[in-house]
ROKEKE-75742 format. One line per 8 residues: number of its first residue (from 1); their letters; for each residue x, z, y negated of C-alpha. Coordinates in Angstrom, 2 decimals, padded with zeros to 5 digits. Each point is the difference from the previous one (the first is absolute). Layout:
<sites>
NUM> A> X/Z/Y ~ ... $
</sites>
This chain:
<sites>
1> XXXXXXXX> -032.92/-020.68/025.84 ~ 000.15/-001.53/-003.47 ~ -003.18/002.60/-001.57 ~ 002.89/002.80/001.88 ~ 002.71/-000.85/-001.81 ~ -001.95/-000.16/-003.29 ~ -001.39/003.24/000.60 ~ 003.29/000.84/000.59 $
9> XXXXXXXX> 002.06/-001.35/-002.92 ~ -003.08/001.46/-001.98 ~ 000.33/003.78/001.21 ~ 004.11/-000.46/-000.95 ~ -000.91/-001.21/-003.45 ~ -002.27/002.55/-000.05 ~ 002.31/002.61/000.94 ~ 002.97/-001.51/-002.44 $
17> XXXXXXXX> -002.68/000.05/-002.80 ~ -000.46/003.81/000.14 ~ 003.54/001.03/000.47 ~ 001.14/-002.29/-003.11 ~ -003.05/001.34/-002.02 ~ 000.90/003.75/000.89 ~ 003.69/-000.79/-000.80 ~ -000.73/-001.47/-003.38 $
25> XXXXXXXX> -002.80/002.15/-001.50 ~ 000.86/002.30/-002.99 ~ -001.95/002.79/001.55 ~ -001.34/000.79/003.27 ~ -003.03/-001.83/001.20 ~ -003.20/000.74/001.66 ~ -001.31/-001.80/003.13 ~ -002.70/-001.28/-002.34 $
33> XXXXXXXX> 002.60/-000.86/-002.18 ~ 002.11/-002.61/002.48 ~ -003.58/-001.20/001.11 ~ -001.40/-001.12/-002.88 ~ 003.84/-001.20/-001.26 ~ 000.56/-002.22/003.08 ~ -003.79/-000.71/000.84 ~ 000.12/001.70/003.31 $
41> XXXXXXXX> -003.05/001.42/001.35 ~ 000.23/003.61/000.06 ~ -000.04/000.46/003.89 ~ 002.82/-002.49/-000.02 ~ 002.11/002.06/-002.29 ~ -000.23/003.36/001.55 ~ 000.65/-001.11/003.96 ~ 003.22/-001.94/-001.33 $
49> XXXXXXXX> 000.66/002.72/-002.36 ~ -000.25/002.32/002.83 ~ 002.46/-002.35/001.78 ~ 002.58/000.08/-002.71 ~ -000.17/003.99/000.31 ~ 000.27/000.33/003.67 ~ 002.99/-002.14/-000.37 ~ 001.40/002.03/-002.95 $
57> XXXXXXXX> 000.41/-002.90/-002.84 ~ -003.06/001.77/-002.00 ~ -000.75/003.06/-000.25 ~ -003.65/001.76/-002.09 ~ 000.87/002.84/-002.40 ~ -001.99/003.14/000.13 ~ -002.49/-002.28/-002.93 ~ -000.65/-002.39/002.45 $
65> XXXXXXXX> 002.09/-002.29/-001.57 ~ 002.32/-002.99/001.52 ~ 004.07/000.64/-000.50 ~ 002.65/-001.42/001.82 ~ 001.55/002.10/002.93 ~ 003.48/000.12/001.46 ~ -000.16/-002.94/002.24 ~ -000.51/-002.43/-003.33 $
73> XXXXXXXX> 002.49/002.03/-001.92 ~ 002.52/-000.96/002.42 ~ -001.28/-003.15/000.66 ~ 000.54/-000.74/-003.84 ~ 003.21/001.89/-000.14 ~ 001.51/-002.44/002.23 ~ -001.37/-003.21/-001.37 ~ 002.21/001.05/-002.93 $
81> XXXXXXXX> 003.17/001.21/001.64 ~ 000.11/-003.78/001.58 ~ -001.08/-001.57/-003.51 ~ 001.90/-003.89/000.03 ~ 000.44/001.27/-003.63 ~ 002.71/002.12/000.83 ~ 002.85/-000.86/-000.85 ~ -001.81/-001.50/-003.58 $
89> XXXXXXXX> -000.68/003.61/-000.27 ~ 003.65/001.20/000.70 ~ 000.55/-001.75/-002.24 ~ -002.04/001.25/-002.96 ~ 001.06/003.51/000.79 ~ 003.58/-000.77/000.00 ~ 000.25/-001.61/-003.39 ~ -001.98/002.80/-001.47 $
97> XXXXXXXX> 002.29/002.55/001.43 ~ 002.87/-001.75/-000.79 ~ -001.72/000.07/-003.63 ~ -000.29/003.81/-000.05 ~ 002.88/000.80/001.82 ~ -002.55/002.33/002.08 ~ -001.57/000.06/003.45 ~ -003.99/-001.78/-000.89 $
105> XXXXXXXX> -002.34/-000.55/002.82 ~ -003.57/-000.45/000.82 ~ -002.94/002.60/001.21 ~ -003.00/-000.46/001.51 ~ -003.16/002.58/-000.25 ~ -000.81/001.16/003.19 ~ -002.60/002.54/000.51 ~ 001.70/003.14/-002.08 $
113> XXXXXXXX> 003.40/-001.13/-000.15 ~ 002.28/-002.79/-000.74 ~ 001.49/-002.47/002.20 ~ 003.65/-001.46/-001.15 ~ -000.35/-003.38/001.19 ~ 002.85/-001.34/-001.17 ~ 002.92/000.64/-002.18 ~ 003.38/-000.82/-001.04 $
121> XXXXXXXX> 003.26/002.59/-000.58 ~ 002.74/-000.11/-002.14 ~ 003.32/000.99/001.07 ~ 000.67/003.18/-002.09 ~ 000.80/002.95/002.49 ~ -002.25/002.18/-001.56 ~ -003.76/-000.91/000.68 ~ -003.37/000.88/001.50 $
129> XXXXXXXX> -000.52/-001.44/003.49 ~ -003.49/-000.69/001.12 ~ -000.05/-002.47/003.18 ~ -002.55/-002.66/-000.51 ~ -003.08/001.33/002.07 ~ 000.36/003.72/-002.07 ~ -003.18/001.66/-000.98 ~ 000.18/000.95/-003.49 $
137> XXXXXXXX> -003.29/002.52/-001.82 ~ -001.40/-001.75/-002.10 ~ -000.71/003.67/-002.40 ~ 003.50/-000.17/-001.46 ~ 001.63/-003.40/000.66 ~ -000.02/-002.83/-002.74 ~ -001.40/-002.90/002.40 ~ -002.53/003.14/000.86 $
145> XXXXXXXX> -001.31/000.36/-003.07 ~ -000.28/-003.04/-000.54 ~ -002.07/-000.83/002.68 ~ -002.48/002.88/-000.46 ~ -000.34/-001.26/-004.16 ~ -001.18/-002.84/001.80 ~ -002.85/001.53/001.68 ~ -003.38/000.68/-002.33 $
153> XXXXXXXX> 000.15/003.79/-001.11 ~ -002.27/001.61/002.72 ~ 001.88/-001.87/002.88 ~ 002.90/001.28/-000.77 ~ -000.88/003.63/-000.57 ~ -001.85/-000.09/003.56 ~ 002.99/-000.28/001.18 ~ 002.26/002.53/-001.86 $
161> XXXXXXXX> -002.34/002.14/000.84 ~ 000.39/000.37/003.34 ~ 003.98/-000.76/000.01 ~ 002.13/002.55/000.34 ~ 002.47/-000.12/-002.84 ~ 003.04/001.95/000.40 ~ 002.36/000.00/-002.90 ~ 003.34/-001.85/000.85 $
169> XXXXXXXX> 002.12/000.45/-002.82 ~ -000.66/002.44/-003.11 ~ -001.74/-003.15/-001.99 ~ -002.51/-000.40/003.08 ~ -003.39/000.06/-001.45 ~ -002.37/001.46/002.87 ~ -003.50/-000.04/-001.86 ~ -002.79/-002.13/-000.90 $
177> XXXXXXXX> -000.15/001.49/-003.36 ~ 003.86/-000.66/-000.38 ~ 000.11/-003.66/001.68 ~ -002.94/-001.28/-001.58 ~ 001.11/-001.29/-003.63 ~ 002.96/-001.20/001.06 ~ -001.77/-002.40/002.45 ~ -002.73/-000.88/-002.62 $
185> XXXXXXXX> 003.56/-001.00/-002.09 ~ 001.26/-002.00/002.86 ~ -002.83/-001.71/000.13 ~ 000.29/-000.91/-003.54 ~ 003.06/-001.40/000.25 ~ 000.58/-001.11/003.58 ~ 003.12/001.68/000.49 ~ 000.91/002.76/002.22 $
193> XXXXXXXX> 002.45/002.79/-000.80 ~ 001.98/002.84/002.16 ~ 001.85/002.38/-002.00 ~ 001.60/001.92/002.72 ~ -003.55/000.69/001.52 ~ 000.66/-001.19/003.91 ~ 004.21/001.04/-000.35 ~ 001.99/001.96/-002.42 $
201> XXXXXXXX> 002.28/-001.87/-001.85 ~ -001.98/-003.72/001.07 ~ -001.88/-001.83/-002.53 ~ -002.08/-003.84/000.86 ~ -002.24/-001.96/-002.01 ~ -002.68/-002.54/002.21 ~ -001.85/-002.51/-001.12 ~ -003.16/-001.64/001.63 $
209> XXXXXXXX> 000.39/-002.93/002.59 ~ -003.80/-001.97/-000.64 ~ -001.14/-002.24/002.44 ~ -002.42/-003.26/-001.90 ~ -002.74/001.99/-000.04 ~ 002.01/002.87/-002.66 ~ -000.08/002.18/002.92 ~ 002.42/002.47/000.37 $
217> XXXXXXXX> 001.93/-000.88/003.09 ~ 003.59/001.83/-000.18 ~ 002.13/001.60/-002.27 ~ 003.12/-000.99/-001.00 ~ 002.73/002.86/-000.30 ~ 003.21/000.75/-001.40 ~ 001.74/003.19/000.08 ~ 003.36/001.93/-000.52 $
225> XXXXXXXX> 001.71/003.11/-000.44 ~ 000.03/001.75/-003.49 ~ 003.68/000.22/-000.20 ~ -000.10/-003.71/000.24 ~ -003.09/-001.46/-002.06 ~ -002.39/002.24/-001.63 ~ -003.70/-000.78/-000.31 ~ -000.39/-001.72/-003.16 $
233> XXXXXXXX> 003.10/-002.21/001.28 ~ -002.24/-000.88/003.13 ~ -002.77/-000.72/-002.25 ~ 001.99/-002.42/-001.93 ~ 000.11/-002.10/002.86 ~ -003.89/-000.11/-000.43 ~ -000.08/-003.86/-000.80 ~ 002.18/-001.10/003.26 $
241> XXXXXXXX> -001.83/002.11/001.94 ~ -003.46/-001.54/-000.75 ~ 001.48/-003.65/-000.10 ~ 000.94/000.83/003.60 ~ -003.33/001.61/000.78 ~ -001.23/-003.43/-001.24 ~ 001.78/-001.95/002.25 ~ -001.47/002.17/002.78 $
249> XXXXXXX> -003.48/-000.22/-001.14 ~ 000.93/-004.23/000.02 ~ 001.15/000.54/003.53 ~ -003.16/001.70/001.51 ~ -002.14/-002.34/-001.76 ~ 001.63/-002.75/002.40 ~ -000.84/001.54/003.00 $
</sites>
């Protein structure tokens, strides 16, 4: 019973292993890969790999490689929606709103879009409503760009590639060719713009949200209506907005 229950607790550990290596990799990974990471023999890793497929937490790209599937996704999207941080995090988004006098929030890459996660409104009548849970494109949004300067430069033009890009406003830009040096200037300064790109008459600013390992985890947002703040006003708020992104960085190191 005993040599069960260790064989046991070791297939679990196993299992956890994999999923947490998977989650955490900056690129996908081969079988090979997670065998020789987590010193699992090889016929090991592919019956519980196969396991984690069936049951749709992992899924193997058309590479061969490992990525995470919808069952993790969700599984991940939850653990944060019942964070004990909160109302620490209310918090943080409330003072930095009240700051700006604008709406800020946070987004989460997922996939090809943007998550809002969370976010804070001011009271002014006229402003852009996006429910937390809204899918944003990450082509023409600030915490968008953001995330895709993040990526190395042949990551993230596999995937414009095959993404549709349909221009939203008349400042959309819908090409490779067209996105490209402005992401290569994010990246230099780590600080996303929108000028009217995702809604006429909108512009936002986002900063990174880096987990301890200088990760990028979320963005940070901010936006407004031109006849209310323009976008070098946003981008004055540039110094609040990162000390904030700090704090959230200090948060998910905690955790």
């Amino acid at each position: 019973m005993t040599s069960e229950r260790r064989k046991k607790g070791s297939s679990i550990t196993r299992v956890l292993e994999i999923i947490e290596a998977v989650a955490k990799a900056d690129r996908p990974l081969s079988p090979a890969d997670l065998a020789l990471l987590l010193d699992i023999p090889k016929p090991s890793i592919h019956r519980i790999l196969q396991q984690l497929v069936d049951e749709g937490y992992l899924q193997i790209n058309v590479r061969g490689l490992v990525i995470p599937a919808d069952r993790l996704d969700n599984a991940a999207w939850g653990i944060l929606h019942t964070s004990r941080f909160k109302a620490l995090r209310q918090a943080i988004l409330q003072k930095l709103a009240d700051e700006i006098g604008e709406t800020c929030g946070i987004a989460i890459p997922r996939g090809t879009e943007m998550i809002y996660y969370d976010r804070v409104q001011t009271n002014w009548p006229l402003q852009m409503h996006l429910p937390i849970g809204s899918h944003t494109p990450i082509w023409c949004t600030a915490s968008g760009k953001l995330y895709l300067s993040s990526l190395s430069k042949d990551a993230r033009q596999g995937i414009l590639r095959n993404l549709p890009m349909p221009k939203h406003t008349r400042n959309t830009l819908t090409t490779i060719e067209q996105l490209e040096p402005e992401l290569e200037q994010i990246a230099s300064n780590d600080l996303g713009i929108d000028n009217e790109e995702f809604v006429d008459g909108m512009a936002a600013i986002s900063v990174p949200i880096k987990d301890k390992q200088g990760k990028l985890f979320a963005c940070l947002f901010t936006h407004a209506p031109l006849i209310r703040k323009s976008l070098d006003q946003l981008l004055a708020f540039e110094p609040q907005m990162r000390r904030a992104a700090q704090e959230f960085g200090e948060l998910i190191s905690e955790k």
